[in-house]
C-alpha positions, 0 to 999 in steps of 0.5 A: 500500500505504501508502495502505491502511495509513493508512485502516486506521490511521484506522478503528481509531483511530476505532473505538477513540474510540467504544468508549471512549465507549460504555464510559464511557457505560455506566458513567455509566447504571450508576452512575445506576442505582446511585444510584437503587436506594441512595435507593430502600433509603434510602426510609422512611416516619416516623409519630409523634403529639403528646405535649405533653399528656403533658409539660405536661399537659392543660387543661381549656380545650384537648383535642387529638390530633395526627398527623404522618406524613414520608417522605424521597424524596430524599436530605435532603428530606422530605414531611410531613403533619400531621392532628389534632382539637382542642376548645378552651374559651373562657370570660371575664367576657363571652363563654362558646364553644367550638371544635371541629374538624379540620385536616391541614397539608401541605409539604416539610422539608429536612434542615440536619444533616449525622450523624456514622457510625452516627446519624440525626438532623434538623434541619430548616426546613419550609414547610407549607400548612395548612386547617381545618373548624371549628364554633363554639358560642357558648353565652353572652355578658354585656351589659355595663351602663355605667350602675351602676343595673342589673346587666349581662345575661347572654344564653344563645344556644346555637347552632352556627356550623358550615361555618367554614374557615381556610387558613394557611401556616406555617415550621416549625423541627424537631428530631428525634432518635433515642433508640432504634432507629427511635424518635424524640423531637422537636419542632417551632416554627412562626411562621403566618400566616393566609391566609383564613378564613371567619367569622360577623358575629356575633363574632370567631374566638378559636381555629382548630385546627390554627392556635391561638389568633387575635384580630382585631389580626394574622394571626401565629401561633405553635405548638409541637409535642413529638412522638415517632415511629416509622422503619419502614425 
């Protein structure tokens, strides 16, 4: 009789152990989910455009319109994408040329800034991945003459170099704040470095757009960005 105690004794006890377990494992699947679903409330989609021209004015030399465009997949790391057209003038005692084109850059932003109740703001560090298609038309250059006995040469091409290309990486320091609901002022400071680029023998590159001014000396760059966007939420 004993014997039939003890055996009882022993399966309830392990019956017990393993209902405890699948309790505590229910749990951990329901707290999973529930973390899934928060950061899946917490999904938004950013959409913003640059308004530099806006605050330091527009040259004549320098015509653009950008884009950008984040989401926040996972609790303080955030996909972007940058896209735009620029037209920039290059004209100086020797040569006169212009640049047209477009480019989109593409990385991942991470979120340094932890906000106080009630705010959202960023401070991020963003590693971006950029490509640009490009034409260059060079219009005129001088020939300049060493010898003072005749005047220097001014030779009119007007001619498109199209089909040019370049690729880049970039690190981005972003600031964004939010002024007003879902309304967001920021701006952006990113050091590039030219990976590759497609050129004419003719002459060298002075603008890539989306990578800004370059010159045959160093493959770095700088940029700066003013932006204001919109949280849809």
């Amino acid at each position: 009789m004993l014997k039939y105690i003890i055996n009882l004794y022993i399966l309830l006890s392990v019956s017990l152990l393993f209902s405890q377990e699948a309790k505590k494992d229910s749990i951990r699947v329901t707290q999973n989910k529930k973390t899934f679903i928060e950061n899946l409330n917490k999904f938004n989609l950013r959409i913003g455009f640059d308004i530099g021209n806006y605050i330091y004015g527009s040259t004549e030399d320098l015509k653009r319109i950008n884009f950008y465009t984040d989401t926040n997949l996972f609790k303080d790391y955030f996909i972007s994408v940058h896209f735009g057209n620029e037209e920039y003038l290059f004209d100086n005692q020797l040569i006169n040329m212009s640049t047209s084109g477009n480019y989109w850059m593409f990385g991942v932003d991470y979120n340094l800034y932890d906000n106080w109740p009630g705010m959202d703001n960023q401070i991020m560090l963003g590693l971006h991945y950029g490509h640009a298609s490009f034409t260059n038309h060079l219009t005129s250059y001088i020939i300049n003459n060493l010898d003072q006995t005749f005047p220097s040469q001014e030779v009119i091409i007007n001619k498109d170099f199209d089909n040019l290309s370049a690729y880049w990486l970039e690190i981005q320091s972003i600031l964004q704040v939010e002024v007003l609901k879902n309304i967001y002022l920021g701006y952006n400071i990113s050091l590039k470095y030219l990976l590759s680029e497609k050129r004419y023998d003719e002459f060298e590159l002075t603008y890539i757009p989306g990578f800004r001014k370059v010159n045959s000396t160093s493959r770095y760059g700088f940029g700066m960005q003013y932006f204001i966007s919109y949280r849809f939420k």
